[in-house]
C-alpha positions in Angstrom: 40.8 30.3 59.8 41.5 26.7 60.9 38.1 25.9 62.1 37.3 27.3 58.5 39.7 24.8 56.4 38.2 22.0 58.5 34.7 22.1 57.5 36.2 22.5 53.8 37.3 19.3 54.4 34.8 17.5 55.3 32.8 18.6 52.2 33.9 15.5 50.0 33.1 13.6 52.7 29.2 14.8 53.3 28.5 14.7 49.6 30.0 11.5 49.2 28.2 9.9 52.4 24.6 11.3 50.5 25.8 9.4 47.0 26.1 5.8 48.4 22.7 6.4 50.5 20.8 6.7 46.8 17.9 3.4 46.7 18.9 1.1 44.0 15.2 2.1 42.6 15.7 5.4 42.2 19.0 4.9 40.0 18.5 5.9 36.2 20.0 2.8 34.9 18.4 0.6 37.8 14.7 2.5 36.6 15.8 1.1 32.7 16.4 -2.4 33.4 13.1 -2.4 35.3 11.0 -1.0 32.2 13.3 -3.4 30.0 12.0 -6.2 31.7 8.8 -5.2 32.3 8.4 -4.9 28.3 9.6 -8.4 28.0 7.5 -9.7 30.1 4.5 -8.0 28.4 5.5 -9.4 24.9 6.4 -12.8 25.8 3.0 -12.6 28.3 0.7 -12.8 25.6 -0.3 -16.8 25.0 -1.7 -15.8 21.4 0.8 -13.0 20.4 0.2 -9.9 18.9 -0.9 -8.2 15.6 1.3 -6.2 14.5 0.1 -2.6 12.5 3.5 -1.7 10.4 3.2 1.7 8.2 6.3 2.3 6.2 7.6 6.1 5.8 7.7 4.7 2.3 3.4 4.5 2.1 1.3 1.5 2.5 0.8 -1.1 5.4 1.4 -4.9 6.3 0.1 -6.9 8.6 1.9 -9.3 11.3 1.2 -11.8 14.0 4.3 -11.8 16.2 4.9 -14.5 19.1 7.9 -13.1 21.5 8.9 -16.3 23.3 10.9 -14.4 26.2 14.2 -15.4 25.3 14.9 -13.4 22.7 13.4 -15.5 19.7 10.7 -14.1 17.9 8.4 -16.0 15.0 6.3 -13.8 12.7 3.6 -14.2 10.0 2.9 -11.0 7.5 0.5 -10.1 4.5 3.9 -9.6 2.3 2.9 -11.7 0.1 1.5 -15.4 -0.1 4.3 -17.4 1.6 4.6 -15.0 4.4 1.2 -15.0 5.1 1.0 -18.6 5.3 4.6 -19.7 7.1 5.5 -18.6 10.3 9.4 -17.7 10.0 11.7 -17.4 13.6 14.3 -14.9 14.0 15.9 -13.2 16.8 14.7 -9.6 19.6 16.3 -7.9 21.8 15.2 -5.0 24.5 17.8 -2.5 24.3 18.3 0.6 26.2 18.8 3.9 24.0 17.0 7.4 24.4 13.9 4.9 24.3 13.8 1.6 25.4 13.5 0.3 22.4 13.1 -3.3 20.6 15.4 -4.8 17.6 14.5 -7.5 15.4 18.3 -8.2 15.2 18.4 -11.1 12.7 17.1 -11.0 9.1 13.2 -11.7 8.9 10.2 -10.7 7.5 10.3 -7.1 8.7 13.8 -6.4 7.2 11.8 -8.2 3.6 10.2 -4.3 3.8 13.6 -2.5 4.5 15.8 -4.3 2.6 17.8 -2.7 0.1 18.0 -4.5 -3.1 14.8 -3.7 -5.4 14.8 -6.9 -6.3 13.5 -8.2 -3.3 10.3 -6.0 -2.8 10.7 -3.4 -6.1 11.7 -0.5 -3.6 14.2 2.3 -3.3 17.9 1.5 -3.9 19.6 1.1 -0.5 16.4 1.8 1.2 13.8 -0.9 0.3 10.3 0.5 1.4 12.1 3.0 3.7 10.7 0.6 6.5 12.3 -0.5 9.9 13.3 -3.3 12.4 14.8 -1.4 15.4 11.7 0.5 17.2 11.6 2.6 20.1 8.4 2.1 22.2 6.2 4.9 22.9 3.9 3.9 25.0 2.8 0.6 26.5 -0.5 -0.9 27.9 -1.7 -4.2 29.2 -3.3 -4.9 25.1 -1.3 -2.5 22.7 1.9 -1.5 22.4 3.0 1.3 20.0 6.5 1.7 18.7 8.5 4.2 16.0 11.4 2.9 13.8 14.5 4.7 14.8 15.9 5.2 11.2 12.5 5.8 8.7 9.8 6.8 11.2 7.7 4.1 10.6 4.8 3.3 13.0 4.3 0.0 14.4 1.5 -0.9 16.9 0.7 -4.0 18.9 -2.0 -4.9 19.6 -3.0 -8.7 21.7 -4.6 -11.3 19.6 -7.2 -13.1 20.4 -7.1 -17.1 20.3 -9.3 -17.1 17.4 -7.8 -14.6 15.7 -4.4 -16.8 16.6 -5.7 -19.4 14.9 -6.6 -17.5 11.9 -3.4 -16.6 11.1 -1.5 -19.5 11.4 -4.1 -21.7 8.9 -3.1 -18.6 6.6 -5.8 -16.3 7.2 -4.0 -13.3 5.7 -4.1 -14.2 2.2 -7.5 -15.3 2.6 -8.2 -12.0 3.8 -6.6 -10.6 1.3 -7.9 -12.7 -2.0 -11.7 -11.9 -0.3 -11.5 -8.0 -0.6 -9.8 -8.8 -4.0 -12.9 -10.8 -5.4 -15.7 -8.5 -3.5 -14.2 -5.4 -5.2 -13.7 -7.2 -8.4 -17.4 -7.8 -8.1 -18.5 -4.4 -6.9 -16.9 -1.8 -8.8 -18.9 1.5 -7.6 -18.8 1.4 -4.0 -20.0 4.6 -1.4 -20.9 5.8 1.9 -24.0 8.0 2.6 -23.4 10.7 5.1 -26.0 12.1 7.5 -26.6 14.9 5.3 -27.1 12.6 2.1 -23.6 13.2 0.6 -22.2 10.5 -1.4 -18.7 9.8 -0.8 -16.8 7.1 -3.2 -15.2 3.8 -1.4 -12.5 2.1 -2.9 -9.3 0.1 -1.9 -6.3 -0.4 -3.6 -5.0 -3.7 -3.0 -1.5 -2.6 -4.4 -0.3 0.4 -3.0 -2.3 -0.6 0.2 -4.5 2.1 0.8 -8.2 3.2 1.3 -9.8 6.0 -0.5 -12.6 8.8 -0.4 -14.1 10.3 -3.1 -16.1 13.2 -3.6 -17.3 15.3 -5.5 -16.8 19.8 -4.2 -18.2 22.5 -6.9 -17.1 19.7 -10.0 -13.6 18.6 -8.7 -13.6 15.2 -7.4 -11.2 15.6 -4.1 -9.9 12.9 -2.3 -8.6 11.8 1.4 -6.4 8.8 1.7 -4.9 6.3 4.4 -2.6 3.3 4.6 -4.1 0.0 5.6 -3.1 -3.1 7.3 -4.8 -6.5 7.2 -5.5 -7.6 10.2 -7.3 -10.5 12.6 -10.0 -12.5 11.0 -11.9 -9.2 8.9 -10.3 -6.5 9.5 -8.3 -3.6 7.3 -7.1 -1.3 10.5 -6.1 1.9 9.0 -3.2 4.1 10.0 -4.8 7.3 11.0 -8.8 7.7 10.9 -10.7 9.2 8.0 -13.0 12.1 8.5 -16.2 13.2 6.3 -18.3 15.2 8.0 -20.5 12.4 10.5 -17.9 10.1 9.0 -14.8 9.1 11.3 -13.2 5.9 11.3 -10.0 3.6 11.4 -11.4 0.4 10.7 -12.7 -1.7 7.7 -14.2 -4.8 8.0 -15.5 -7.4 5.6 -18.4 -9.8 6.6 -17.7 -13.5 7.1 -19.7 -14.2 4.2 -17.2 -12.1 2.1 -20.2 -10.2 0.3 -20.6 -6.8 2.2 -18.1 -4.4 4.1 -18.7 -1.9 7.0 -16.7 1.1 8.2 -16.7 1.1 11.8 -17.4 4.6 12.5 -17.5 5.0 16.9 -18.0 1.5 17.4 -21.0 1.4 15.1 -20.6 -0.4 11.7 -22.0 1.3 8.8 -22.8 -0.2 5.6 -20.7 0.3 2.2 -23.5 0.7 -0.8 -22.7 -0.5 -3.9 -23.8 0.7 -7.3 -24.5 -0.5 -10.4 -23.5 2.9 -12.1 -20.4 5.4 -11.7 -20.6 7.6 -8.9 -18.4 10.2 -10.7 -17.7 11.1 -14.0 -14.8 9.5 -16.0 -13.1 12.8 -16.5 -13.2 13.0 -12.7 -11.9 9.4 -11.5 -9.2 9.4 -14.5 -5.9 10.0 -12.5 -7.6 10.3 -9.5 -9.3 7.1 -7.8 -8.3 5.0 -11.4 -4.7 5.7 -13.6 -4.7 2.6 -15.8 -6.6 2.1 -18.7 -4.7 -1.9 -19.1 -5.6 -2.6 -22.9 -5.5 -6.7 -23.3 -2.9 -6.3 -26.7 -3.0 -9.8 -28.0 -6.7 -10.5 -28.3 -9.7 -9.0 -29.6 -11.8 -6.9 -27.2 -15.6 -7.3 -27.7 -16.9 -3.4 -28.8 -13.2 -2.5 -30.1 -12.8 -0.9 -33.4 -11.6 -1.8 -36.3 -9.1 0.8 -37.3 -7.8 0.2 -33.7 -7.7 -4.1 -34.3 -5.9 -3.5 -37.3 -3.3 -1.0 -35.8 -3.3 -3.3 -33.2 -2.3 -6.3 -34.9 -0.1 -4.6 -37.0 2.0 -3.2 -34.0 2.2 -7.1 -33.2 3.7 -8.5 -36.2 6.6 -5.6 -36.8 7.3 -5.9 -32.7 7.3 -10.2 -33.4 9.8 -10.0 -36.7 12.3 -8.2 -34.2 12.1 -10.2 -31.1 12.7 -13.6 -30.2 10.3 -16.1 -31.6 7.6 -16.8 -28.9 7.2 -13.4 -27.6 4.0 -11.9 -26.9 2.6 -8.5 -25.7 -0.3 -9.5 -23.0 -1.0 -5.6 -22.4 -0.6 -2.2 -23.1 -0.9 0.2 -20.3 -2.2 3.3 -20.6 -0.6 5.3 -17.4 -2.3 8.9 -16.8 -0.4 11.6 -14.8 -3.0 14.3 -14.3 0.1 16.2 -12.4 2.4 16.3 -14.9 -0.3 16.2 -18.1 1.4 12.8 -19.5 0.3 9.4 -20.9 3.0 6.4 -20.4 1.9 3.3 -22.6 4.1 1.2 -21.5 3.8 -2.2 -23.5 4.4 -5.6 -21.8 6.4 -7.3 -23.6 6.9 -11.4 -22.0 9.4 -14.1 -22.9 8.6 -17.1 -21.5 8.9 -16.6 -17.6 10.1 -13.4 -17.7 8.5 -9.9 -18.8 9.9 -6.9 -19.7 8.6 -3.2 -20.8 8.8 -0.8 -23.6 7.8 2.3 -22.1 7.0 5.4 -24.3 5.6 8.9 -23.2 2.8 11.6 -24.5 2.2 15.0 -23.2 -2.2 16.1 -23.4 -4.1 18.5 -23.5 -7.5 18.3 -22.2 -10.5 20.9 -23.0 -13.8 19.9 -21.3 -13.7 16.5 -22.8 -11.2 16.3 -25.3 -7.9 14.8 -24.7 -5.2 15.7 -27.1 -1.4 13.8 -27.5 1.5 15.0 -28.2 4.3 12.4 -28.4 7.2 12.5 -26.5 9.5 9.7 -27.3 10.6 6.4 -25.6 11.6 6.3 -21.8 13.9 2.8 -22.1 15.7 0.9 -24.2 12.9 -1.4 -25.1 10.9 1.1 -26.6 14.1 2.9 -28.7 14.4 -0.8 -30.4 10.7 -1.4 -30.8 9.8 2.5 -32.0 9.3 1.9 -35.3 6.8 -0.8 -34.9 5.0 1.2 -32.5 4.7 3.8 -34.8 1.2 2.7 -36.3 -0.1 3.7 -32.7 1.6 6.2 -31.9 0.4 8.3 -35.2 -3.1 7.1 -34.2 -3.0 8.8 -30.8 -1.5 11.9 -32.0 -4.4 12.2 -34.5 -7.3 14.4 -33.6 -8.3 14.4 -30.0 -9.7 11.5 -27.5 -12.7 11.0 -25.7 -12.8 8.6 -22.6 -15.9 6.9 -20.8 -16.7 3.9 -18.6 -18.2 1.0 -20.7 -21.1 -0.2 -18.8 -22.5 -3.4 -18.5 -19.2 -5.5 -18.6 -18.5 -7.9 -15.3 -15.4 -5.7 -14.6 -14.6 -1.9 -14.6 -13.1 -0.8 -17.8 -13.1 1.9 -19.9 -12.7 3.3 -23.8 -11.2 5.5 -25.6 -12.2 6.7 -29.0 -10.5 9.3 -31.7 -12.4 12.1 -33.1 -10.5 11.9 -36.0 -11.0 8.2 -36.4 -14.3 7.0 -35.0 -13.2 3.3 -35.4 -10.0 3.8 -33.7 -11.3 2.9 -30.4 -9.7 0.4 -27.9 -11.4 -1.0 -24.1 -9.3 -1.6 -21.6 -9.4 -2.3 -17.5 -8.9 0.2 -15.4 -7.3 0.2 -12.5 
């Protein structure tokens, strides 16, 4: 029984004697503050510093060069808008060890622009911004591209090493260059398309404003579509945020030329053309609410082709909406908003005072038969359009008269589109679409 007890007590002792005898290395926190410092090296290591990828939960993408200096100052440029992509702005980083090592942009900067959460600084979600982040955990890490995910929104951020020319790029403001070139080549080409191997056509198009790319095409009379946020990036580039597959078709990557006047998919490292025509791919029927939602009537001038009913409703609307606003205000557009969802029309009506704008927003339920389209109204949406009913009544009775025809109206230098009553053949108006 004694010899018993003593081995008991020399248990604590054993276990105790195997504890202290654990390497440093091998120690959990020891392993964390190696990888810590390994990442910090690898950010601060690149001389040109990295494009950034960043993909809000919210939808969309945005572009950054980042420079990590090593010591916890970072300085970032972004395609936000035109002074981020031109000044470089310094905040602060850290390496911090959580589940995930992760990295925190801990002072205010342009990445906290995306997530902040007053809508008046970037028109998002009240106390959420663009449901973006600036505290990442890091996924995985290699020599050229890190890729991280925001510990509150889930939004993806990858890294990848920039080239000195690319470096360059950005800091003589390359992003909105970048930016104002796809703007002008798809102002210039309206009906743009890739050719599969099997001859199908599949409809190209970019939306500069919710940042994304889209397919089109065309299965048994339903135009379908597939979808993916973009980023501008380097010197050409639109990298996308997950690939896009059409049956040969698989890519993640758009790219403009450097003459700005063609673009290429890059589709397993080959580049292959985007064709332009001079025609619609698709019906109107099929694009309205689909790849194109506006129909942007220009409300204070006369639109060559317009009709004369439709000027004179027109102008009418003006005069009643003048006599009870302030004098100088004007009404630059009239949007025509389709929700092919929901079967609703907003025509929202701009309404500007000076410097500053505001909206009058009223809403139609339709009908469409082959096509017809038919309105019912709805009423106003804001107070704006309670004030200004009655003078918006001309229009309003116009559009709930007989039924509507849309259809592109060729031959114009940009994309737009008409609409004409069956009831009244001069009631016709032209407007942009977008």
């Amino acid at each position: 029984m004694k010899r018993l007890f003593f081995y008991i007590l020399l248990l604590p002792l054993l276990f105790s004697c195997k504890k202290n005898e654990i390497a440093d290395e091998m120690r959990p926190d020891y392993r964390l503050t190696e990888a810590l410092t390994k990442y910090n090296d690898l950010l601060s290591g690149s001389a040109n510093g990295w494009k950034g990828h960043l993909f809000p939960d919210g939808g969309g993408g945005f572009g950054f060069l980042f420079n990590f200096n090593g010591k916890n100052r970072v300085e970032m440029m972004a395609d936000i808008n035109a002074i981020t992509g031109k000044t470089a702005f310094e905040s602060s980083y850290r390496l911090k060890a959580t589940t995930l090592p992760s990295l925190y942009f801990d002072t205010y900067s342009y990445l906290h622009l995306l997530a902040d959460p007053d809508p008046q600084v970037n028109g998002g979600t009240p106390g959420w911004g663009l449901y973006s982040d600036f505290e990442f955990s890091i996924l995985e890490a290699s020599a050229d591209t890190i890729k991280l995910k925001g510990n509150l929104n889930g939004s993806i951020l990858v890294l990848v090493k920039a080239s000195a020319e690319e470096a360059a790029a950005y800091k003589a403001g390359n992003l909105n260059v970048l930016r104002q070139s796809v703007a002008n080549y798809l102002n210039t080409n309206s009906f743009n398309y890739l050719l599969t191997d099997k001859n199908k056509t599949i409809g190209f198009s970019v939306d500069l404003g919710s940042k994304q790319v889209f397919l089109s095409y065309d299965s048994s009379g339903v135009l379908k579509q597939n979808s993916a946020p973009f980023a501008f990036s380097g010197i050409n580039d639109l990298v996308l945020k997950k690939k896009m597959k059409i049956e040969n078709l698989e890519f993640d990557k758009v790219q403009i030329s450097d003459d700005k006047k063609s673009i290429v998919v890059i589709n397993a490292n080959q580049k292959v053309p985007v064709k332009i025509s001079t025609t619609p791919l698709f019906s109107f029927n099929q694009m309205l609410g689909v790849q194109f939602t506006n129909v942007v009537l220009p409300f204070e001038e006369d639109v060559t082709g317009t009709g004369a009913n439709y000027n004179e409703i027109r102008k009418a609307v003006l005069a009643s909406a003048r006599a009870q606003l302030a004098e100088g205000s004007t009404f630059p557009e009239l949007r025509l908003i389709f929700n092919k969802k929901e079967k609703m029309m907003i025509a929202n009506l701009i309404i500007a005072q000076g410097a500053e704008f505001f909206q009058a927003v009223y809403s139609f339920y339709y009908t469409q038969r082959g096509e017809a389209y038919t309105f019912e109204y709805a009423g106003g949406l804001n107070q704006n359009a309670t004030y200004l009913e009655k003078s918006f009544e001309p229009f309003t009775k116009a559009m709930t008269t007989g039924s509507f025809k849309f259809d592109y109206e060729n031959g114009r230098p940009q994309l737009m589109g008409s609409g004409i009553s069956s009831a009244r053949p001069d009631f016709k108006f032209i407007g942009y679409l977008r």
